[in-house]
PDB file of N, CA, C, O and CB in Angstrom:
ATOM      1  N   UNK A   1     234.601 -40.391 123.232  1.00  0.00           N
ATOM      2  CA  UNK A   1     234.953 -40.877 124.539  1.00  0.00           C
ATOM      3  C   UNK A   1     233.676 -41.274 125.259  1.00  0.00           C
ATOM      4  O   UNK A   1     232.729 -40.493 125.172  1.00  0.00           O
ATOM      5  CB  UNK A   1     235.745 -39.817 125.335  1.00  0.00           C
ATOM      6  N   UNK A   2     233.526 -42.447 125.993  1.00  0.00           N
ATOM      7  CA  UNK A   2     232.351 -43.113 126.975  1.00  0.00           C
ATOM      8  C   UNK A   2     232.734 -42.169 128.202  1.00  0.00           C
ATOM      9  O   UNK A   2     233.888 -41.947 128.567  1.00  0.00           O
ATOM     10  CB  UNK A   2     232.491 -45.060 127.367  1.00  0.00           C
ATOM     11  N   UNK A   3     231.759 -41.733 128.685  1.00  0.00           N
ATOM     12  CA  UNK A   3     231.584 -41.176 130.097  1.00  0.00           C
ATOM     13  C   UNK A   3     229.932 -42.074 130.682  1.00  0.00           C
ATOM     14  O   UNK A   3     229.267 -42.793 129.937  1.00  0.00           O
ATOM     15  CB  UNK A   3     231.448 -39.074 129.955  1.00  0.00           C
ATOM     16  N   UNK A   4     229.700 -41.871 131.670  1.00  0.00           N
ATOM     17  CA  UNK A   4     228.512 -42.093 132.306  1.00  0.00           C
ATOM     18  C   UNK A   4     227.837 -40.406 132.991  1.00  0.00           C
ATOM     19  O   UNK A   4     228.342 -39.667 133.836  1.00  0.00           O
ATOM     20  CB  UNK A   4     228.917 -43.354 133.553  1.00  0.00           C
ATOM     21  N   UNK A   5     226.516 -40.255 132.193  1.00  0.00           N
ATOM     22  CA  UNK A   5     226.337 -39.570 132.977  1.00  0.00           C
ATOM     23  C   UNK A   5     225.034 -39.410 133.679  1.00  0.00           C
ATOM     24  O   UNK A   5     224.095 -39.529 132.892  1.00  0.00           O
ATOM     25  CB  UNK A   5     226.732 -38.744 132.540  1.00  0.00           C
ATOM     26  N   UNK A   6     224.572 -39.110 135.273  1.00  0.00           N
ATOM     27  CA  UNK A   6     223.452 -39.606 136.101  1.00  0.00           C
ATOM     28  C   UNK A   6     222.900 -40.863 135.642  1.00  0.00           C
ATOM     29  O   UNK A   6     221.745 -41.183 135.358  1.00  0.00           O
ATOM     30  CB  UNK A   6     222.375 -38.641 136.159  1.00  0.00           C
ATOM     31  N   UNK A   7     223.976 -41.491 135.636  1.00  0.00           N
ATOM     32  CA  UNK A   7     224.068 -42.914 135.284  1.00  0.00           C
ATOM     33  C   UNK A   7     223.688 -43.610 134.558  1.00  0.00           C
ATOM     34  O   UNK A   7     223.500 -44.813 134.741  1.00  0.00           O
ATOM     35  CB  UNK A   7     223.866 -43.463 135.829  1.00  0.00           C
ATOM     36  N   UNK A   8     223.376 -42.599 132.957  1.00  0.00           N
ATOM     37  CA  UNK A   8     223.777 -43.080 132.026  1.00  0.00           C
ATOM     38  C   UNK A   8     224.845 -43.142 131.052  1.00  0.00           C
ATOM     39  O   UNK A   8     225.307 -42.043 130.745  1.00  0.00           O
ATOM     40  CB  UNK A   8     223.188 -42.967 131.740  1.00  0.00           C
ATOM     41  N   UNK A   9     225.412 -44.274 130.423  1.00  0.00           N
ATOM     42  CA  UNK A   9     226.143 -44.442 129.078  1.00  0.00           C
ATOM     43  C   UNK A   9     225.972 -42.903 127.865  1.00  0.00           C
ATOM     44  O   UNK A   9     224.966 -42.676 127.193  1.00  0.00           O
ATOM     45  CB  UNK A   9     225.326 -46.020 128.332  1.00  0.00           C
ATOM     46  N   UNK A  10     227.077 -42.164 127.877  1.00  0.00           N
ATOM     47  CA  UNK A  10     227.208 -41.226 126.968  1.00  0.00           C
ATOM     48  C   UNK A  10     228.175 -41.302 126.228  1.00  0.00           C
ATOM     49  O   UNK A  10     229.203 -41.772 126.717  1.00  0.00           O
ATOM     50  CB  UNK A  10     227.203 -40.196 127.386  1.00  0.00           C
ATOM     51  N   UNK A  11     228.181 -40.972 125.140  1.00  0.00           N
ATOM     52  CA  UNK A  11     229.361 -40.647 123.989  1.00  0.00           C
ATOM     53  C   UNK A  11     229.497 -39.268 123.976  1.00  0.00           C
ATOM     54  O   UNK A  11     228.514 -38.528 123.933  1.00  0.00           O
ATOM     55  CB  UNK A  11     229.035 -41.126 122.420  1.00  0.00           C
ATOM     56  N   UNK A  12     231.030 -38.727 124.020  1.00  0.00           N
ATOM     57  CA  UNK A  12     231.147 -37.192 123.685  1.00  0.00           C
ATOM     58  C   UNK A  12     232.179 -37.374 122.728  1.00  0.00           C
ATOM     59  O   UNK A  12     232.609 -38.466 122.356  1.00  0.00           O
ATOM     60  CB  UNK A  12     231.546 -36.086 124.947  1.00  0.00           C
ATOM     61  N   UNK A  13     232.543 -36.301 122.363  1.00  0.00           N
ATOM     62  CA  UNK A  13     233.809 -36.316 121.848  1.00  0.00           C
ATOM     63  C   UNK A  13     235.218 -35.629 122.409  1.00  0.00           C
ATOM     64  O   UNK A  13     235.234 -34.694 123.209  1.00  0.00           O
ATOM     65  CB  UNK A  13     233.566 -35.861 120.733  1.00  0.00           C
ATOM     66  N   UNK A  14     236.249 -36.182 121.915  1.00  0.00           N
ATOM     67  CA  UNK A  14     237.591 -36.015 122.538  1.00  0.00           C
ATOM     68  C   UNK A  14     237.468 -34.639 123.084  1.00  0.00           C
ATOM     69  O   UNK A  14     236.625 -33.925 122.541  1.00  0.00           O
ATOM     70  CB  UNK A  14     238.867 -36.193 121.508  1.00  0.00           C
ATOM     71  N   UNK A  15     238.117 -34.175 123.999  1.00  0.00           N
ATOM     72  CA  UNK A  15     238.555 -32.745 124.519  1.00  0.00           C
ATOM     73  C   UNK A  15     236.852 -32.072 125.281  1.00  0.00           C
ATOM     74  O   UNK A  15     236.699 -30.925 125.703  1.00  0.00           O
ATOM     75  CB  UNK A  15     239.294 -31.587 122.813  1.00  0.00           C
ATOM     76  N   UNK A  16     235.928 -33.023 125.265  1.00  0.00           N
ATOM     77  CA  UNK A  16     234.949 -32.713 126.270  1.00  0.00           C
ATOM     78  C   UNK A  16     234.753 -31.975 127.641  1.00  0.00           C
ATOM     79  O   UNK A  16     235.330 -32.513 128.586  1.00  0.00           O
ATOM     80  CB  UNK A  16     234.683 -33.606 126.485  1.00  0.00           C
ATOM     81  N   UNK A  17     234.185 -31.069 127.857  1.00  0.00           N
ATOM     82  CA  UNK A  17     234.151 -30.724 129.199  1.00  0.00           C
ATOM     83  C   UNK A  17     232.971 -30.673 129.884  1.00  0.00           C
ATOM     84  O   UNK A  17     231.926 -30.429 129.280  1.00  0.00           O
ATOM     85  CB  UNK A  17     234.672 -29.647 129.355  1.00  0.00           C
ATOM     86  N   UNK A  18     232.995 -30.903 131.258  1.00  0.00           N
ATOM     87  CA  UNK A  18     231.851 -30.453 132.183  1.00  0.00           C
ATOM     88  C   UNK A  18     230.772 -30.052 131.716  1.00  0.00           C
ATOM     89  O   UNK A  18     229.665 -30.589 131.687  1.00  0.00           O
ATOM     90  CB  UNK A  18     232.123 -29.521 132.947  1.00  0.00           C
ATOM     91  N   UNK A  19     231.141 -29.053 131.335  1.00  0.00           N
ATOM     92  CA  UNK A  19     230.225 -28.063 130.373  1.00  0.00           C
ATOM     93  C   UNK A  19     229.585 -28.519 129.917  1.00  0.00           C
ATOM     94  O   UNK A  19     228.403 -28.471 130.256  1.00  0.00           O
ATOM     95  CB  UNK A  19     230.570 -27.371 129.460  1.00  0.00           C
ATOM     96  N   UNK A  20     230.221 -29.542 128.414  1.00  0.00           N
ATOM     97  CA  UNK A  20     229.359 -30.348 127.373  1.00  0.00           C
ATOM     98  C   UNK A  20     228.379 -30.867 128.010  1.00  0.00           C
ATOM     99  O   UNK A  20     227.185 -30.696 127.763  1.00  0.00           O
ATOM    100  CB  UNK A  20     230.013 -31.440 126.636  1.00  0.00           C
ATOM    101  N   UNK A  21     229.109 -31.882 129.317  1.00  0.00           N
ATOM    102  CA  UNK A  21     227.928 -33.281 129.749  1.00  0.00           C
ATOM    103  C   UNK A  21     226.519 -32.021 130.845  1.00  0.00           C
ATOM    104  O   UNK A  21     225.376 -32.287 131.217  1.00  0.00           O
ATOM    105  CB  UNK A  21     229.229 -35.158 131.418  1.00  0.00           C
ATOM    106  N   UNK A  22     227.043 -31.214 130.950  1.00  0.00           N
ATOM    107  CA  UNK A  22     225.481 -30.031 131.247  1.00  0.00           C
ATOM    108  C   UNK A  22     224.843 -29.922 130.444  1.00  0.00           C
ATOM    109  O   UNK A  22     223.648 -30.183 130.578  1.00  0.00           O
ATOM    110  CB  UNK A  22     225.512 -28.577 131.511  1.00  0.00           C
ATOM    111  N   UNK A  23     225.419 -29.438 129.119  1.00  0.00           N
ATOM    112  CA  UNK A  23     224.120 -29.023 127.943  1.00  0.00           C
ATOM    113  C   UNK A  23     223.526 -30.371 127.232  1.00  0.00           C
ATOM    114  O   UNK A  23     222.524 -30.373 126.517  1.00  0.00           O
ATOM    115  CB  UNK A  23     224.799 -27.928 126.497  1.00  0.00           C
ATOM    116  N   UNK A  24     224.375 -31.601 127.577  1.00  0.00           N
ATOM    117  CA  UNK A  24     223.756 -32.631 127.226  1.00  0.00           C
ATOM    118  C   UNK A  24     222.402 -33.061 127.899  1.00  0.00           C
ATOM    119  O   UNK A  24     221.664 -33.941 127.457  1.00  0.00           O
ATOM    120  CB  UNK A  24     224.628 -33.504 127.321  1.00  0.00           C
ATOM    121  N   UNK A  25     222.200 -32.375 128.937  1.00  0.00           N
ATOM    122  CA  UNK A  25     220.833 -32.423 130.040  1.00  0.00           C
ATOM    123  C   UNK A  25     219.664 -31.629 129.868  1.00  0.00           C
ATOM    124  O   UNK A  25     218.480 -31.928 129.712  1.00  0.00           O
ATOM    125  CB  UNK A  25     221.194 -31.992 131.425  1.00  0.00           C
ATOM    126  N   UNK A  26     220.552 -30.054 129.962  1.00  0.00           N
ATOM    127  CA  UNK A  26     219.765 -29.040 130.011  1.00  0.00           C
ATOM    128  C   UNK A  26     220.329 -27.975 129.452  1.00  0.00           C
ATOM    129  O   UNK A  26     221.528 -27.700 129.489  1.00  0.00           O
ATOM    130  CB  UNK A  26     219.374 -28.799 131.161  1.00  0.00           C
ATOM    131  N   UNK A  27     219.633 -27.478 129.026  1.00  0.00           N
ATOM    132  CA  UNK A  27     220.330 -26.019 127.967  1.00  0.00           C
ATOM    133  C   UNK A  27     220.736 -24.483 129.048  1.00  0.00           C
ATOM    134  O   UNK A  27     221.494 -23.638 128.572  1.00  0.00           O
ATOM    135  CB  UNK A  27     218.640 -25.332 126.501  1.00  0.00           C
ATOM    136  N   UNK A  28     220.144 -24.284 130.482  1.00  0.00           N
ATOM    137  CA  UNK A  28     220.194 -23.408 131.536  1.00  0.00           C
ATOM    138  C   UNK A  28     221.783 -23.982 132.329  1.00  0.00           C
ATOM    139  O   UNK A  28     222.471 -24.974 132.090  1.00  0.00           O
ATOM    140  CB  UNK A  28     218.607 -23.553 132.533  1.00  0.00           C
ATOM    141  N   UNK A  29     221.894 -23.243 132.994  1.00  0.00           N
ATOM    142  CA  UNK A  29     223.208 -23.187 134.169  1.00  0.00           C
ATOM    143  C   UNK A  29     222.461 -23.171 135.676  1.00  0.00           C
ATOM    144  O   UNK A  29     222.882 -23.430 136.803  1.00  0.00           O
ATOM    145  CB  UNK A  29     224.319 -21.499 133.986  1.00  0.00           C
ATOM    146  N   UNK A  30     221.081 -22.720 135.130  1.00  0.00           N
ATOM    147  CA  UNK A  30     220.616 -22.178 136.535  1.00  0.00           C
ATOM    148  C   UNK A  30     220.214 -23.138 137.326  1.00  0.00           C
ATOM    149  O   UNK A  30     219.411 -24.023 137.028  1.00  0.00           O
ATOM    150  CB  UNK A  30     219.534 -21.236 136.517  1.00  0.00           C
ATOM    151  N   UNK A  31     220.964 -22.930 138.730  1.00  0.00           N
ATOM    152  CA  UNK A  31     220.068 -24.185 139.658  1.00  0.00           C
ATOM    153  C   UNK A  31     220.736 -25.585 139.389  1.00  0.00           C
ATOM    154  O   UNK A  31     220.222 -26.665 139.681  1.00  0.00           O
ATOM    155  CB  UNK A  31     218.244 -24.361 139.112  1.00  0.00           C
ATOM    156  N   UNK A  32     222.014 -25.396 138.760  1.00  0.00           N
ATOM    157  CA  UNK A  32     222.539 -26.352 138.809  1.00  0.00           C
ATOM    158  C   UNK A  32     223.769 -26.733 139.295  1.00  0.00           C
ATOM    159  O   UNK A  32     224.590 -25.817 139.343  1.00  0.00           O
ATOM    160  CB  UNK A  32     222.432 -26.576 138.004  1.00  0.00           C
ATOM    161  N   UNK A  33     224.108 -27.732 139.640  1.00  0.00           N
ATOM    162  CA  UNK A  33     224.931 -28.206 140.589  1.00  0.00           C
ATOM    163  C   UNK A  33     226.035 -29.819 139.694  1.00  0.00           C
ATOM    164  O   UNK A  33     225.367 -30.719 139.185  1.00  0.00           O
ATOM    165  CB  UNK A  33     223.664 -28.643 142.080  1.00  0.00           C
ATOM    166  N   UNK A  34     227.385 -29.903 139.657  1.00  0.00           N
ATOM    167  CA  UNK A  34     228.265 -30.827 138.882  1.00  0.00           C
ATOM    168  C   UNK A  34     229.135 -31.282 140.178  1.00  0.00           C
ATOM    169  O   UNK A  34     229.774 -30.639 141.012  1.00  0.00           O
ATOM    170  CB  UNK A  34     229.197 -30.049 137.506  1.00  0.00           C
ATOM    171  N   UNK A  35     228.818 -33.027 139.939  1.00  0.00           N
ATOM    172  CA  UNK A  35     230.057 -33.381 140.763  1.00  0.00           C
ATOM    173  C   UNK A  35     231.136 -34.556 139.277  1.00  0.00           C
ATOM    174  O   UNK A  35     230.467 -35.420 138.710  1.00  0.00           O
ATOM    175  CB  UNK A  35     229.307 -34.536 142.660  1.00  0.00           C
ATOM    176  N   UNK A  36     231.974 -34.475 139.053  1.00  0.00           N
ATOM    177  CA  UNK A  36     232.344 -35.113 138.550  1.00  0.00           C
ATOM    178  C   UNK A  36     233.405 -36.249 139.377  1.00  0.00           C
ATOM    179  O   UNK A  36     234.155 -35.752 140.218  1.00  0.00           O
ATOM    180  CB  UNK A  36     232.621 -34.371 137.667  1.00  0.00           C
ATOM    181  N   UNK A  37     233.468 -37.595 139.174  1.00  0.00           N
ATOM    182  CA  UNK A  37     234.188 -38.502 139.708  1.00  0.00           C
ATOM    183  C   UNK A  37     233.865 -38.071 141.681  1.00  0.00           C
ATOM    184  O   UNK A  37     234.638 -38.061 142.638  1.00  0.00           O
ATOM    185  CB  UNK A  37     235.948 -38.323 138.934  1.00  0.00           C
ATOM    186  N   UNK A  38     232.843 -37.869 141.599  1.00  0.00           N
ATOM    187  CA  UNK A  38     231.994 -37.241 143.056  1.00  0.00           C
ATOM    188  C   UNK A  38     233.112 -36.344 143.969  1.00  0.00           C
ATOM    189  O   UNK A  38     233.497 -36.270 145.136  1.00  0.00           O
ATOM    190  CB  UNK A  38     231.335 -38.771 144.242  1.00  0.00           C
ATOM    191  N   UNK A  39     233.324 -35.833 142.897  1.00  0.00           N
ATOM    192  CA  UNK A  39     234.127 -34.410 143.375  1.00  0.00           C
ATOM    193  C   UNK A  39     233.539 -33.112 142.680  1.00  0.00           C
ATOM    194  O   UNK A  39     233.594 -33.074 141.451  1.00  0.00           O
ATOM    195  CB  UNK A  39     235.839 -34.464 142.926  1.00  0.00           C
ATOM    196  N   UNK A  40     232.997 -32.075 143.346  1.00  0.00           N
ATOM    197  CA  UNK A  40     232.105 -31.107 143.275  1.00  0.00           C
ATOM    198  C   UNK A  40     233.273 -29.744 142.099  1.00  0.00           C
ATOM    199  O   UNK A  40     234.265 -29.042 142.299  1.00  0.00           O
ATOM    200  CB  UNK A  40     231.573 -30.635 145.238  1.00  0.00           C
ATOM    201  N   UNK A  41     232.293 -30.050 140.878  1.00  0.00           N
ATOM    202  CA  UNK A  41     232.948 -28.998 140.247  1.00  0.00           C
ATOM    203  C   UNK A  41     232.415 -27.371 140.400  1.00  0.00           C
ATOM    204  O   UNK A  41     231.248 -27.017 140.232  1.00  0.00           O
ATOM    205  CB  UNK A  41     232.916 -29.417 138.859  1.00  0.00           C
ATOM    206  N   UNK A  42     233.466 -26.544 140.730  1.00  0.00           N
ATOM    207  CA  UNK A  42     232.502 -25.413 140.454  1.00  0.00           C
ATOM    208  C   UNK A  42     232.126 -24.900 139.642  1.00  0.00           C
ATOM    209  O   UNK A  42     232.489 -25.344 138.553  1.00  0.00           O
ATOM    210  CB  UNK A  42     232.611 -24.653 140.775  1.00  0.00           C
ATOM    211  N   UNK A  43     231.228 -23.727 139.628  1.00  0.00           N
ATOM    212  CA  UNK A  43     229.987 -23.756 137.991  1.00  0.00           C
ATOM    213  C   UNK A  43     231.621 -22.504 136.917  1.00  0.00           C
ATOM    214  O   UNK A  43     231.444 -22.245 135.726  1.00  0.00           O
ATOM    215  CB  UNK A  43     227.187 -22.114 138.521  1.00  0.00           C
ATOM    216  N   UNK A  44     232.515 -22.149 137.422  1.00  0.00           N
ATOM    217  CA  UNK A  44     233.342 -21.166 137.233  1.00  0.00           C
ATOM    218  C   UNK A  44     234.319 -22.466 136.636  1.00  0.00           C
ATOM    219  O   UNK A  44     234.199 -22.129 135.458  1.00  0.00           O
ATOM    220  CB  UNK A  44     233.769 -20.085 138.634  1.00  0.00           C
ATOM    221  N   UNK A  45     234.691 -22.989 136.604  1.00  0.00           N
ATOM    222  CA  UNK A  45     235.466 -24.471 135.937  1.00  0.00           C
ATOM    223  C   UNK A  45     234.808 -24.924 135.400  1.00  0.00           C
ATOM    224  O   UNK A  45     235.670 -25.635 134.883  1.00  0.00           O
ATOM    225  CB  UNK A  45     235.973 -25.567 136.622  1.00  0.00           C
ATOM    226  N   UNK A  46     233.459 -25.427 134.697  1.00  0.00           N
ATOM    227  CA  UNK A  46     233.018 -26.305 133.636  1.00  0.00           C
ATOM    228  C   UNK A  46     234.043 -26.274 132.622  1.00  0.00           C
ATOM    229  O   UNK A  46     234.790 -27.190 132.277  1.00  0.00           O
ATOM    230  CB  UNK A  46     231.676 -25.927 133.065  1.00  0.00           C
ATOM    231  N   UNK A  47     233.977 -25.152 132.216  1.00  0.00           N
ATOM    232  CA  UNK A  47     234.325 -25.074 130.684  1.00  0.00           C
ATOM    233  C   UNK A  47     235.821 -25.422 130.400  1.00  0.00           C
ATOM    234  O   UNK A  47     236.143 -25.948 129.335  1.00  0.00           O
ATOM    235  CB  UNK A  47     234.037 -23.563 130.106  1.00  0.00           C
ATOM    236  N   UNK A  48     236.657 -25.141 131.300  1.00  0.00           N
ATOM    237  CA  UNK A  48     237.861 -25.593 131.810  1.00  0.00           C
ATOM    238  C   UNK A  48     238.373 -27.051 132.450  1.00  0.00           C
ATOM    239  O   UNK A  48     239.524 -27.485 132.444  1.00  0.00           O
ATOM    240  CB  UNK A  48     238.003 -24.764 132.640  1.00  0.00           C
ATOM    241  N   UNK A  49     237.266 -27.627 132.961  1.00  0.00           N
ATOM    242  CA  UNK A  49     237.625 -28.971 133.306  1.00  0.00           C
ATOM    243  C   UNK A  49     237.394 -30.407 132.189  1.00  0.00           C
ATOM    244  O   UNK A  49     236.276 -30.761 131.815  1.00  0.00           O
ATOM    245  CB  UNK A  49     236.791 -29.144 134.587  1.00  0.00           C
ATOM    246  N   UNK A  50     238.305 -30.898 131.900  1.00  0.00           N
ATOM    247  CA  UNK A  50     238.187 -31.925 130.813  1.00  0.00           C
ATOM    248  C   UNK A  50     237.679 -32.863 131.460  1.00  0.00           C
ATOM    249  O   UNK A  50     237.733 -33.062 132.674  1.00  0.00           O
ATOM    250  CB  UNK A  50     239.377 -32.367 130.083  1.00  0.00           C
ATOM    251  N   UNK A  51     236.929 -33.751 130.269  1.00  0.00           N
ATOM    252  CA  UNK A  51     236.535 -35.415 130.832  1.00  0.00           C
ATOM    253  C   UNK A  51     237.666 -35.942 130.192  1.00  0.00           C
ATOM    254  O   UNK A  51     238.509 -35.534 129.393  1.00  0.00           O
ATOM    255  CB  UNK A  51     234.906 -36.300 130.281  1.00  0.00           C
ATOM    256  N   UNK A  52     237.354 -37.229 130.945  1.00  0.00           N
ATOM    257  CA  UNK A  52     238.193 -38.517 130.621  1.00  0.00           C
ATOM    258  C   UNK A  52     237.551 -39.249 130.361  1.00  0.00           C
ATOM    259  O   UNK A  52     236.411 -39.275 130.825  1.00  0.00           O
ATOM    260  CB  UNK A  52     238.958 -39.100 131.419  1.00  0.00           C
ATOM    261  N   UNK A  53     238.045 -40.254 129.420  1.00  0.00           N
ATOM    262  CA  UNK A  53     237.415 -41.796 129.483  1.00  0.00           C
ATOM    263  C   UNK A  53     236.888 -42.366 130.928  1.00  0.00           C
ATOM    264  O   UNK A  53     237.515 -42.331 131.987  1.00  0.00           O
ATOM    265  CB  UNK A  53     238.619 -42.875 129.002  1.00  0.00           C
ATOM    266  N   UNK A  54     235.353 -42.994 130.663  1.00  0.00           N
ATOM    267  CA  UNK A  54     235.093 -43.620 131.873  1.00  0.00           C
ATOM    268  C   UNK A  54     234.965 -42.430 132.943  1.00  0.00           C
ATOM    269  O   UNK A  54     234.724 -42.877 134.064  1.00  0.00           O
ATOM    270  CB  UNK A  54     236.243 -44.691 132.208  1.00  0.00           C
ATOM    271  N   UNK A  55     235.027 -41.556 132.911  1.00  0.00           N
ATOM    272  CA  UNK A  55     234.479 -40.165 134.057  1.00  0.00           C
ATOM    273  C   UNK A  55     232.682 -40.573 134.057  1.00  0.00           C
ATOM    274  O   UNK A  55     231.836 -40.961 133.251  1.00  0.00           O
ATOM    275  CB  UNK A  55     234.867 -37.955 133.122  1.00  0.00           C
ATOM    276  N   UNK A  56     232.763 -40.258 135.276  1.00  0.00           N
ATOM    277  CA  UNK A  56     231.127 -40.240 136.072  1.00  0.00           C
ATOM    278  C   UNK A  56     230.656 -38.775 136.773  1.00  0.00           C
ATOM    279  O   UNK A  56     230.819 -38.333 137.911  1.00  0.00           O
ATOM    280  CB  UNK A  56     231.123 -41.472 137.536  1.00  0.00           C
ATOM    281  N   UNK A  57     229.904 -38.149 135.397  1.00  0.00           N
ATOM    282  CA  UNK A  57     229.468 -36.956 136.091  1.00  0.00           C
ATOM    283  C   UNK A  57     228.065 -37.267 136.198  1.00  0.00           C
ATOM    284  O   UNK A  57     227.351 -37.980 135.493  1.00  0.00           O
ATOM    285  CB  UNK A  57     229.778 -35.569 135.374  1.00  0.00           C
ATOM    286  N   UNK A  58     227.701 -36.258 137.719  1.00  0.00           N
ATOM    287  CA  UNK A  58     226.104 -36.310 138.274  1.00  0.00           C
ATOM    288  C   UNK A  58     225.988 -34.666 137.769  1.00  0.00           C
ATOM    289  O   UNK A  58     226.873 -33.851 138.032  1.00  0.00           O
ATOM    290  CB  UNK A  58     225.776 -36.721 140.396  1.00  0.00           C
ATOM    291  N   UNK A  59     224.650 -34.297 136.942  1.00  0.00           N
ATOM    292  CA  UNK A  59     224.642 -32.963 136.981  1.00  0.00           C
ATOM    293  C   UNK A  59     223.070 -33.419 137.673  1.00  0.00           C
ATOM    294  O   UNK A  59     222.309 -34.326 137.334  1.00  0.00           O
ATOM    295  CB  UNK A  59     224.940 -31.926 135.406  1.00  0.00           C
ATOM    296  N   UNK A  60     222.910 -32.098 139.081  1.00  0.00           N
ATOM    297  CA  UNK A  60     221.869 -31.935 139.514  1.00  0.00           C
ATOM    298  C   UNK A  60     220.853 -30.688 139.529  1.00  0.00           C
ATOM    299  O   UNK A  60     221.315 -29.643 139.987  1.00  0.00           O
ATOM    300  CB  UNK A  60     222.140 -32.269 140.412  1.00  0.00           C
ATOM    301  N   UNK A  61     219.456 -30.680 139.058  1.00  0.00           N
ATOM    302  CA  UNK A  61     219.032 -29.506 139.056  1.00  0.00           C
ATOM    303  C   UNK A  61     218.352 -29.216 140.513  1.00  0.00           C
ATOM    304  O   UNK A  61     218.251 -30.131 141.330  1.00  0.00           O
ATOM    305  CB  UNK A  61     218.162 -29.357 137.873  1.00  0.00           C
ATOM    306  N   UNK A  62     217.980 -28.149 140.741  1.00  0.00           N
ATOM    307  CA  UNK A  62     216.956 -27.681 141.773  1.00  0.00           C
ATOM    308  C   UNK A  62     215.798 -27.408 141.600  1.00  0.00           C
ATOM    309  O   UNK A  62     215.639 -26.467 140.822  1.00  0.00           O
ATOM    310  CB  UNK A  62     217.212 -26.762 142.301  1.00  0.00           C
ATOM    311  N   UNK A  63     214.687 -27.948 142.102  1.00  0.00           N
ATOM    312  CA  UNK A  63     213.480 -28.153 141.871  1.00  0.00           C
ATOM    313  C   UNK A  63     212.734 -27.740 143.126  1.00  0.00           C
ATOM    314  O   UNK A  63     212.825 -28.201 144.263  1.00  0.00           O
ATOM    315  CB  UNK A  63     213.293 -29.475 141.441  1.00  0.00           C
ATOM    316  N   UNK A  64     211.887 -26.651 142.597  1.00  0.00           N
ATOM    317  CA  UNK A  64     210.356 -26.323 143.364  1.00  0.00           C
ATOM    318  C   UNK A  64     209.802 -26.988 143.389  1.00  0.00           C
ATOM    319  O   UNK A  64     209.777 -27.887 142.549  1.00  0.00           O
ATOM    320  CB  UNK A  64     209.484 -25.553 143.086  1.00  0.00           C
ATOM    321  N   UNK A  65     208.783 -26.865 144.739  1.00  0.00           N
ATOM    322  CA  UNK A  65     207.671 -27.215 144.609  1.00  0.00           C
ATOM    323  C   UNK A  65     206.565 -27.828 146.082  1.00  0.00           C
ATOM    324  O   UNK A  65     207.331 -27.849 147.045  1.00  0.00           O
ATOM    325  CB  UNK A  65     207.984 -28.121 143.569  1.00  0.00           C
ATOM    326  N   UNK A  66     205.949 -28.030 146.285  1.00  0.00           N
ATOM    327  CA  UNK A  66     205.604 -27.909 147.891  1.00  0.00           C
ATOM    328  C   UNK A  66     204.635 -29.380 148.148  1.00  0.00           C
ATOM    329  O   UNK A  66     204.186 -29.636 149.265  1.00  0.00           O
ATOM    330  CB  UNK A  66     204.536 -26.189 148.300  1.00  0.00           C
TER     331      UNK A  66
END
């Protein structure tokens, strides 16, 4: 399945979740933040929320620094 994610072109496969398009970024949970179709997933639903074809997830981290 094509998703976009932080606006790039991704391939996952069928039955994908939230989840997946996170560890496709970063291997941590921590400090991170999912909106999918810019609706804010919570970190307690990744693993539970499916993609769709054409879904646009933003995963955002939190960053230090001064």
């Amino acid at each position: 399945m094509n998703v976009t994610i932080n606006g790039n072109p991704c391939r996952l496969p069928e039955g994908a979740t939230v989840a997946h398009a996170v560890e496709v970024l970063t291997s941590t949970a921590a400090g991170v933040a999912v909106a999918l179709n810019d609706e804010v997933v919570r970190r307690g639903a990744w693993r539970s929320t499916p993609l769709g074809e054409n879904d646009r997830v933003e995963v955002l981290t939190a960053v230090q620094g001064g």
